[in-house]
C-alpha positions in Angstrom: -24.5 -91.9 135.1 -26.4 -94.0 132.1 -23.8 -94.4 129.6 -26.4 -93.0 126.3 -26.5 -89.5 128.8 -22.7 -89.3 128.7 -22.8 -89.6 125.3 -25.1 -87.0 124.5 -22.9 -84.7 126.5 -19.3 -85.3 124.7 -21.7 -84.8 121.7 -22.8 -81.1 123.1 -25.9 -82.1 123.8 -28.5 -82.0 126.4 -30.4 -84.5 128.1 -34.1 -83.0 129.0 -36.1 -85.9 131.1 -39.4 -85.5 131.1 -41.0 -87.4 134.2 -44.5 -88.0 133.0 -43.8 -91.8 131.7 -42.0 -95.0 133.9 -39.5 -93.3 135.0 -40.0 -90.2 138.3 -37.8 -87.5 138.1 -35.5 -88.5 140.9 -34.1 -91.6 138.4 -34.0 -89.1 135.4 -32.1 -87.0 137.4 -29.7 -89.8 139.1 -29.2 -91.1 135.4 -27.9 -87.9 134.6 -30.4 -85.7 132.8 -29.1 -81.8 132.3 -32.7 -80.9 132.9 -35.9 -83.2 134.7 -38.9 -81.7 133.6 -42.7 -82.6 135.0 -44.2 -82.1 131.8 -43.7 -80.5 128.5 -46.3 -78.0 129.0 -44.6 -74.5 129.6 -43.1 -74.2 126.3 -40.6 -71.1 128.1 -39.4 -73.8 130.7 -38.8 -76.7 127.6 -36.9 -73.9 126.1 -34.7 -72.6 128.9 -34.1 -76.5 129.7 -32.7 -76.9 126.1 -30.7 -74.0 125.9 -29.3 -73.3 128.9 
């Protein structure tokens, strides 16, 4: 797990990767993303990624 992710989580929060730059969602999710989203277009999945 990237060291920055297990930071965020002792810090209560959440990692959302969004696989639409140099990285595919299988390495955002390896590094240890909460979330691994294909885009940012459905606001109500961006949302239930942040909050759940």
């Amino acid at each position: 797990m990237d060291p920055f992710i297990t930071g965020l989580g002792s810090a209560g929060a959440r990692a959302v990767g969004v696989a639409t730059g140099s990285y595919p969602a299988a390495e955002l999710t390896t590094a240890g993303a909460h979330a691994v989203l294909p885009d940012l277009a459905d606001s109500a999945l961006v949302l239930a990624a942040l909050l759940s």
